[in-house]
C-alpha positions in Angstrom: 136.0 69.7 86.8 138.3 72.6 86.4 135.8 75.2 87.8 137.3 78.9 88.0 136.6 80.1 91.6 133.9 82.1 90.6 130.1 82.0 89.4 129.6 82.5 85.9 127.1 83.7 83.6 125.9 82.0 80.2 124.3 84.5 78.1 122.7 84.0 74.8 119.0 82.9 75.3 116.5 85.9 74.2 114.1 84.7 76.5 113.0 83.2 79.3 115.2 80.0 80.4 112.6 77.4 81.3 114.3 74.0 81.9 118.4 73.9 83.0 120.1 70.5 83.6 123.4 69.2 83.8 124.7 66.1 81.9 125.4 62.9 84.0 128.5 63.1 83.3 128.9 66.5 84.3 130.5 67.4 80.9 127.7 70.0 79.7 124.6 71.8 80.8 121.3 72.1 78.5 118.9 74.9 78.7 115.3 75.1 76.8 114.0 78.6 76.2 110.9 80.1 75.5 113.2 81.9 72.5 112.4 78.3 70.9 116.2 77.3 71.3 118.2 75.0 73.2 121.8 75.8 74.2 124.8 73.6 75.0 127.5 74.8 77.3 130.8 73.6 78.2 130.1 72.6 81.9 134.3 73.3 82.4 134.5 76.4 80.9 130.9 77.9 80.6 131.7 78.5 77.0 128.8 77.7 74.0 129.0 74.1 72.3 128.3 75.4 69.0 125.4 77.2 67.7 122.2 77.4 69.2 120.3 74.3 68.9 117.6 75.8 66.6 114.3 73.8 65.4 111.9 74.3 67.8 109.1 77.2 66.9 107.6 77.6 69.7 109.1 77.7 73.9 110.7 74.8 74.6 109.2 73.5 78.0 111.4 70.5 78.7 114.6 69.5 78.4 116.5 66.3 79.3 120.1 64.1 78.5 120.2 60.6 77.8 121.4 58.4 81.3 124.4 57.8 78.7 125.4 61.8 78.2 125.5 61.6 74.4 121.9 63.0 73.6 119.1 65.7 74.5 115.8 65.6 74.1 113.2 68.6 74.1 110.0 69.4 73.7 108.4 72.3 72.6 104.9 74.2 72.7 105.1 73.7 68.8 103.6 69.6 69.4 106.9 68.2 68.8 109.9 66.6 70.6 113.5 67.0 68.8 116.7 64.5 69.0 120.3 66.5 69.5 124.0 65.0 69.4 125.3 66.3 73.0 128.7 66.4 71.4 128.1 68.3 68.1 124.5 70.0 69.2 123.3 68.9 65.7 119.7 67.8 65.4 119.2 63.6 65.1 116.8 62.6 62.5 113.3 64.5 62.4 110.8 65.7 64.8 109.0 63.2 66.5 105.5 64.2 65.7 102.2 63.0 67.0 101.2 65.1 69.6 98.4 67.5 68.9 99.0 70.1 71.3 102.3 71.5 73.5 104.3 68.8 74.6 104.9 69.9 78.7 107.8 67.1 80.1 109.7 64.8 78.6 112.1 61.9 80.4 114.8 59.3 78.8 114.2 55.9 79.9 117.3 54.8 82.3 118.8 52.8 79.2 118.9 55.5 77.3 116.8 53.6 74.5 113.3 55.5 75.2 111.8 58.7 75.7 108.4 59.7 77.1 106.4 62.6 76.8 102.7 64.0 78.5 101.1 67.2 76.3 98.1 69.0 76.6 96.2 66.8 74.3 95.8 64.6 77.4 98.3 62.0 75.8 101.4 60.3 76.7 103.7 59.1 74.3 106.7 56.5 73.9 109.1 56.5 71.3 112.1 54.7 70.4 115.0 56.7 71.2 117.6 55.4 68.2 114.4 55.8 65.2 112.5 58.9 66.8 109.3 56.0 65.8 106.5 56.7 68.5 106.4 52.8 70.3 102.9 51.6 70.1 99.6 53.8 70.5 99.3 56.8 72.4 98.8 56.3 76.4 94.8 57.2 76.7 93.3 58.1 80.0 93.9 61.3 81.1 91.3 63.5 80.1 93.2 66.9 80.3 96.8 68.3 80.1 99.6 66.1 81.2 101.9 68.2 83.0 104.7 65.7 84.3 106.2 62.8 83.3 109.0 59.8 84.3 110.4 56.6 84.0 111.2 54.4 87.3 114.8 53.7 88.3 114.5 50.2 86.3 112.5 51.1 83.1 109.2 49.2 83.8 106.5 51.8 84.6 106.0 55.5 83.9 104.5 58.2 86.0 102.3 60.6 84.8 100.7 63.8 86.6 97.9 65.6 85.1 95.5 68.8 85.3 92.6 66.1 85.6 93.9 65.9 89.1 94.7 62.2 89.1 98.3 60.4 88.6 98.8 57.2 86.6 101.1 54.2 86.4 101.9 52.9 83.1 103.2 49.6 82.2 106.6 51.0 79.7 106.7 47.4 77.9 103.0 47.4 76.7 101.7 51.0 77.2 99.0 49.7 79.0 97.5 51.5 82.5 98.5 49.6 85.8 95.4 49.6 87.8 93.1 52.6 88.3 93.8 56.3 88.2 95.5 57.4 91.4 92.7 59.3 92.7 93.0 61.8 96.1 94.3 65.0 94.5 91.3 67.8 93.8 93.4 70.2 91.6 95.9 70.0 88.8 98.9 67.8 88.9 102.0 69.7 89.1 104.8 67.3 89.7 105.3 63.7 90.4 108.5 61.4 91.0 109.5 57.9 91.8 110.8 57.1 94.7 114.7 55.3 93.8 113.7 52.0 94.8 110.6 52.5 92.8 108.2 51.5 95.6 106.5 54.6 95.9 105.3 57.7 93.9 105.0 61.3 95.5 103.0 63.7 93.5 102.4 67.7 94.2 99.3 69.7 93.3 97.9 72.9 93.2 95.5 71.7 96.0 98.4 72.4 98.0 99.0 69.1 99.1 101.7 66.6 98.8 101.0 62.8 98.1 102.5 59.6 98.5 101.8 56.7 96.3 101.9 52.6 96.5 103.5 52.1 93.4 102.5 48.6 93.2 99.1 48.8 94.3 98.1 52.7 93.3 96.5 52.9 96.6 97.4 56.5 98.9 99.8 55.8 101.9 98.6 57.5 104.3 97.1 60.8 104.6 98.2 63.5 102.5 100.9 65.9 103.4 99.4 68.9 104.7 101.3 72.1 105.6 101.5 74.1 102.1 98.9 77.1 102.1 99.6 77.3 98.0 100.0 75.5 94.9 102.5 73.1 95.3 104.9 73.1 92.6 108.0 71.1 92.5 108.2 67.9 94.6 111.3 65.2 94.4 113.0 62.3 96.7 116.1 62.1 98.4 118.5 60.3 97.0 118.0 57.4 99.5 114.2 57.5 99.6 113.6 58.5 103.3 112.9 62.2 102.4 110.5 64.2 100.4 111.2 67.9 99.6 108.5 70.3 98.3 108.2 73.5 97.3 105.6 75.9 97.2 103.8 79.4 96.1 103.3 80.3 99.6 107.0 81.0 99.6 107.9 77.9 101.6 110.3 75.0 101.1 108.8 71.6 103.5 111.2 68.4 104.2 109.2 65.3 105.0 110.0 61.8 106.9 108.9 59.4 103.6 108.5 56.8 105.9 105.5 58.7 108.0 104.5 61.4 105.6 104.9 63.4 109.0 107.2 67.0 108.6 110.6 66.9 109.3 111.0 70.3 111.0 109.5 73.5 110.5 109.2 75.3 107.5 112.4 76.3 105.4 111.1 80.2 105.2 113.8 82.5 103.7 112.1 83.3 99.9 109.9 85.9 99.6 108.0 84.9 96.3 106.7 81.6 94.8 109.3 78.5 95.4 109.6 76.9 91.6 112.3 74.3 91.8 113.3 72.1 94.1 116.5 69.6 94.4 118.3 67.5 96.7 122.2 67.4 96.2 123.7 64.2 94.9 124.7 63.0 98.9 121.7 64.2 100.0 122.7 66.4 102.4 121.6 69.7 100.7 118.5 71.3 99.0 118.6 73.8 96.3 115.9 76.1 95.7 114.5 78.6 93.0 112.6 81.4 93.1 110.3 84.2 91.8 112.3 86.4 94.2 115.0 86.0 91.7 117.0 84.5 93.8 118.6 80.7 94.3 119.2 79.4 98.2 120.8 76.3 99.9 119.5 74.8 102.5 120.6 71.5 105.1 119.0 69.0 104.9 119.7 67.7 108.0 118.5 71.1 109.8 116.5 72.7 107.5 118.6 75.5 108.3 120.1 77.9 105.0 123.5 77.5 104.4 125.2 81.3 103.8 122.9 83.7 101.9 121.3 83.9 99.2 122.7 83.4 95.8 121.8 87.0 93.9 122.7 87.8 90.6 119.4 86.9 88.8 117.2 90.0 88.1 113.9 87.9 87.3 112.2 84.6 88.3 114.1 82.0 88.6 112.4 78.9 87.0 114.7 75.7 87.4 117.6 74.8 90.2 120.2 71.6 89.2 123.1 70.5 91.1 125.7 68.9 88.9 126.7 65.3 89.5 129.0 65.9 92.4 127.7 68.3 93.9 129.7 71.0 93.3 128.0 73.4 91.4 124.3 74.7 90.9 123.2 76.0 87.6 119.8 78.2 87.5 117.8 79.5 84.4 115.3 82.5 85.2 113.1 84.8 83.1 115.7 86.9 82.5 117.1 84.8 80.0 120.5 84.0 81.8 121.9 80.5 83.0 124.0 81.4 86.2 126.8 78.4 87.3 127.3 78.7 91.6 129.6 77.5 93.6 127.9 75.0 95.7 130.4 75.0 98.2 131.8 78.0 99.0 128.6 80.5 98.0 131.3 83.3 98.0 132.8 83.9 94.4 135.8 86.3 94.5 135.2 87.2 91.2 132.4 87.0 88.6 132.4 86.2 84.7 129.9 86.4 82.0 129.8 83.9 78.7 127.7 86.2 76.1 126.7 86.3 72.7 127.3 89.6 71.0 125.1 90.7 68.4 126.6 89.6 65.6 126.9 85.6 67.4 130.8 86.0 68.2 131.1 84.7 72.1 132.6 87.3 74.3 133.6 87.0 78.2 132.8 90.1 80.2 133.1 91.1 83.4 129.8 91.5 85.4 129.8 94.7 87.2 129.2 93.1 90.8 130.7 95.0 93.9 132.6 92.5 95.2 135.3 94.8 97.4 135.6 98.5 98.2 132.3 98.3 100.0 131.0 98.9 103.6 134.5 98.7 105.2 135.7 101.6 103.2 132.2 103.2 102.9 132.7 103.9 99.2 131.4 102.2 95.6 133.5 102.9 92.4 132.8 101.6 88.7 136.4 103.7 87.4 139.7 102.7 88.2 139.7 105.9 88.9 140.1 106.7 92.3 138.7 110.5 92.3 135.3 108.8 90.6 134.2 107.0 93.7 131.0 107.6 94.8 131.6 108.4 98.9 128.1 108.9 100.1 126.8 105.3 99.9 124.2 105.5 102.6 121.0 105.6 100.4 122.2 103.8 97.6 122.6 101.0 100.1 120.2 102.0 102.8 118.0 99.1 103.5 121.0 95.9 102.8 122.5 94.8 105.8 125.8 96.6 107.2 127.3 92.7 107.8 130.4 92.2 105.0 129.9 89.0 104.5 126.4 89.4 103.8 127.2 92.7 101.3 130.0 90.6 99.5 127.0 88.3 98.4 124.9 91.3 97.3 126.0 92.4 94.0 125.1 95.9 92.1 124.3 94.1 88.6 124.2 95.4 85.1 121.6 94.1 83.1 122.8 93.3 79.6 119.6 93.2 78.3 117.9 96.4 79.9 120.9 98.5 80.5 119.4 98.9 84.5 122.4 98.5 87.1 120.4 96.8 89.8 122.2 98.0 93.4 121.0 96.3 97.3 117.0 94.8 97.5 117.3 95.0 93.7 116.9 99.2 93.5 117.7 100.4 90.1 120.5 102.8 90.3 121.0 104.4 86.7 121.1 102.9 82.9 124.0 102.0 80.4 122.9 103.2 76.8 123.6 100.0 74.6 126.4 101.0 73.0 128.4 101.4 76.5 127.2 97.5 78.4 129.8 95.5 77.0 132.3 96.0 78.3 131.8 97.9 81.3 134.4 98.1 84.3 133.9 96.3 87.3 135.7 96.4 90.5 135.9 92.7 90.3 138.6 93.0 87.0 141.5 92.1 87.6 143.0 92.7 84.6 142.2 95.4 82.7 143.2 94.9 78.3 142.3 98.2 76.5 139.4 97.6 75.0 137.8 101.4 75.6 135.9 99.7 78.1 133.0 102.6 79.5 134.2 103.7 83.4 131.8 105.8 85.1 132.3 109.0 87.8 130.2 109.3 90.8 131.9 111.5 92.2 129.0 113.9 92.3 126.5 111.4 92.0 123.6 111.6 94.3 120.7 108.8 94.6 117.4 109.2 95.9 115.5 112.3 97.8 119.1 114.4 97.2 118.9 114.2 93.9 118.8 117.9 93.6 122.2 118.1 95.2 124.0 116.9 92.1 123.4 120.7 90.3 126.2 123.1 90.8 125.3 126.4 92.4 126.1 129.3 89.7 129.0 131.4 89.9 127.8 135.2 90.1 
C-alpha cells in the first residue's frame, strides 16, 4: 500500500461510526453508522468510493466484506440486511427481509457464498449470498436477542451468542442445532469466536467472565476465565489459537494461555474507560484496543506491555479497532462520527490529514490542526504562520500533559469539525471556531500553505484558565 507517513482522517458519517473493517485484500475499508449509511474508502488514499452507501433507515450495527473482497454486507436496526458492490458501492438486489426486529451481527461464510445474521427477535438467519433468498427456516432456539454471530474457518457450523445467556452451535448445511445450548454463562452474550482450527469456541459476557467451548461436544473446558470485574465485551483468538484476548468495562485488556484458560500476565491497564474492541494483529504479535477514553492503544502480545502511547485524535468513544491485512495500519470508528487510519508501526505521524465531506458532498482534504512541532522544546504554541501570534505562556494550557517530547508529539490540540471545540492536552477545551472559519484552518503541521483565506489565529495575548482576566488592556488615562 502506498500509505502517506501520516494518520488520516475519513470524515463524512453524521453520526456515530459503529462497525470499521478493512477488506481482505486491503484495498478498502467499510464503516456502518448510526446515520443509517455505510461508507467505502480508498484504503491507499483514504479518499470516498463514491457516494454514501444509502438504504438503510435506521443505525447500521454491523458491517462485513465477502472473504473474496468484492461485496459488503450490513445490517441495520431497520430488520433488514443490504448487499453492496465493493467496487462501485451500489446496492445488489433488494433487502433481505425476514427478521422482525434489529438485526445486531452479521458474518460471510468463508466462500463467500453465505451470510448469517442473529437479531433481537431471537433468530438467526441464512441466506444465499448470490439471490439475497433466506436458506431454509429461521434458526429457533434462542429465546432473546442474538447479539453475535460467525461462521467457522471451514463453513460447517455457526456460532451464536445471545442475551439468553447461552451460546449455540449450528449445523450451516441444514440449520439444525448441534447438541444442547452451551450453558455456564449467567448474563447476556456479548461476543463469541471460533477458534482457527475450529476446535473450540470462546464466548464473553456481561457476567464478567470469559468462556471456552468444546466445539464438537458443546461441553465447557475447563473453568471459566476469571479476572474481569465488568462486563466483558469484546473477546477473539490469536491467530494461531494458543491465545485469547478480552476486553472489558473495568477498563482492562486480559491475554490468556488457550490451552489452560490460565492468564498470561497481569492485566494490560493503560485505558481509563470501558475497553470496546479488541484485535490481535495479523502475526500475532500485537493487540489493538478501543476505548470510551477516546483513545486507541497497542499492546505486545508477548509482554503485555504498550507499545509507544496512546493513539489520540478521537474526541469521543471509540467503538471498533481493525488492523489491515498486513499489519500495517489500524483504522478506528468512534462516536464522534470519524474513521481515523494509524500507523501501526511507527505510532508517530509527522503530519496529519483529514478526508471530509463539505456541505454540499464535494470531498475536500484538510489539514487537522494537531501540534505536531513548536511545542515544549521551544515553550511556545502557534496556529498563524505568523510568528508575532504565538501564544508564549503555555504552562496552563498544557499543565497536567507530560513535559516528555515524545510523549507531547503524540498529544495533539484537535479541532472538532463538527463542534467547532479545539480540544488541547487531557482533552481541555481551549476556544471555538464559528462554522464558517473550520475548514480550512492553519495548522502547524502544513507544509504547504495554497491561498485559500485559510482562518489563522493570534494568541499573542491569549490567556487560558484562572488568568483569564489578564487578557484586558489597562486604560490609558
Amino acid at each position: 500500500m502506498n500509505w502517506p507517513a501520516a494518520q488520516t482522517v475519513l470524515r463524512g458519517h453524521t453520526w456515530s461510526v459503529s462497525s470499521v473493517s478493512f477488506s481482505p485484500d486491503g484495498t478498502r475499508i467499510v464503516s456502518g453508522s448510526g446515520d443509517s449509511t455505510v461508507r467505502l474508502w480508498d484504503a491507499a488514499t483514504g479518499q470516498p468510493v463514491g457516494e454514501p452507501l444509502r438504504g438503510h433507515t435506521k443505525s447500521v450495527n454491523s458491517i462485513s466484506f465477502s472473504p473474496d473482497s468484492t461485496r459488503v454486507v450490513s445490517c441495520s436496526s431497520d430488520s433488514t440486511i443490504r448487499l453492496w458492490d465493493a467496487a462501485t458501492g451500489q446496492l445488489i438486489g433488494e433487502p433481505l427481509r425476514g427478521h422482525t426486529k434489529s438485526v445486531n451481527s452479521v458474518s460471510f461464510s468463508p466462500d463467500s457464498t453465505r451470510i448469517v445474521s442473529g437479531s433481537s427477535d431471537c433468530t438467526v438467519r441464512m441466506w444465499d449470498a448470490a439471490t439475497g433468498q433466506p436458506i431454509g427456516e429461521p434458526l429457533r432456539g434462542h429465546i432473546k436477542s442474538v447479539n453475535s454471530v460467525s461462521f467457522s474457518l471451514d463453513g460447517t457450523r455457526i456460532i451464536s451468542g445471545s442475551s439468553d445467556c447461552t451460546v449455540r452451535l449450528w449445523d450451516a448445511e441444514t440449520g439444525q442445532p448441534i447438541g444442547e445450548p452451551f450453558r455456564g454463562h449467567t448474563k447476556s452474550v456479548n461476543s463469541v469466536w471460533f477458534s482457527p482450527d475450529g476446535t473450540r469456541i470462546v464466548s464473553g459476557s456481561r457476567d464478567f467472565t470469559v468462556r471456552l467451548w468444546d466445539a464438537a461436544t458443546g461441553q465447557p473446558i475447563g473453568e471459566p476465565l476469571r479476572g474481569h470485574t465488568k462486563s466483558v465485551n469484546s473477546v477473539s483468538f490469536s491467530p494461531d489459537g494458543t491465545r485469547i484476548v478480552s476486553g472489558s468495562s473495568d477498563c482492562t485488556v486480559w491475554l490468556w494461555d488457550a490451552a489452560t484458560g490460565q492468564p498470561v500476565g497481569e492485566p494490560l491497564w493503560g485505558h481509563t474507560s470501558s475497553v470496546s474492541s479488541v484485535s490481535f494483529s495479523p502475526d500475532g504479535t500485537r493487540i489493538v484496543s478501543g476505548s470510551r477514553d477516546f483513545t486507541v492503544r497497542l499492546w505486545d502480545a508477548a509482554t503485555g506491555q504498550p507499545i509507544g502511547e496512546p493513539l489520540r485524535g478521537h474526541t469521543d468513544e471509540v467503538n471498533s479497532v481493525s488492523f489491515s491485512p498486513d499489519g500495517t495500519r489500524i483504522v478506528s470508528g468512534s462516536v464522534d462520527c470519524t474513521v481515523w487510519l494509524w500507523d501501526a508501526v511507527t505510532r508517530q505521524p509527522s503530519e496529519q490529514r483529514v478526508v471530509s465531506y463539505s456541505p454540499d458532498e464535494h470531498c475536500t482534504i484538510e489539514p487537522t490542526t494537531t501540534m505536531k512541532s513548536n511545542t515544549w522544546k521551544n515553550h511556545f504554541v502557534s496556529f498563524s504562520s505568523n510568528s508575532t501570534h504565538v501564544l508564549c505562556n503555555t504552562f496552563e494550557v498544557t499543565e497536567g500533559a507530560s513535559r516528555d517530547d515524545n510523549e507531547f508529539n503524540s498529544t495533539p490540540f484537535v479541532l472538532n469539525g463538527d463542534s467547532g471545540w479545539m480540544a488541547g492536552p487531557n482533552h481541555r477545551l481551549l476556544f471555538w471556531v464559528p462554522p464558517a472559519s473550520r475548514h480550512p484552518f492553519y495548522s502547524p503541521g502544513t507544509t504547504l500553505v495554497i491561498p485559500r483565506r485559510a482562518s489563522e489565529l493570534d494568541l499573542s495575548r491569549m490567556t487560558h484558565g484562572q488568568h483569564w482576566q489578564k487578557c484586558r488592556e489597562e486604560r490609558v488615562s
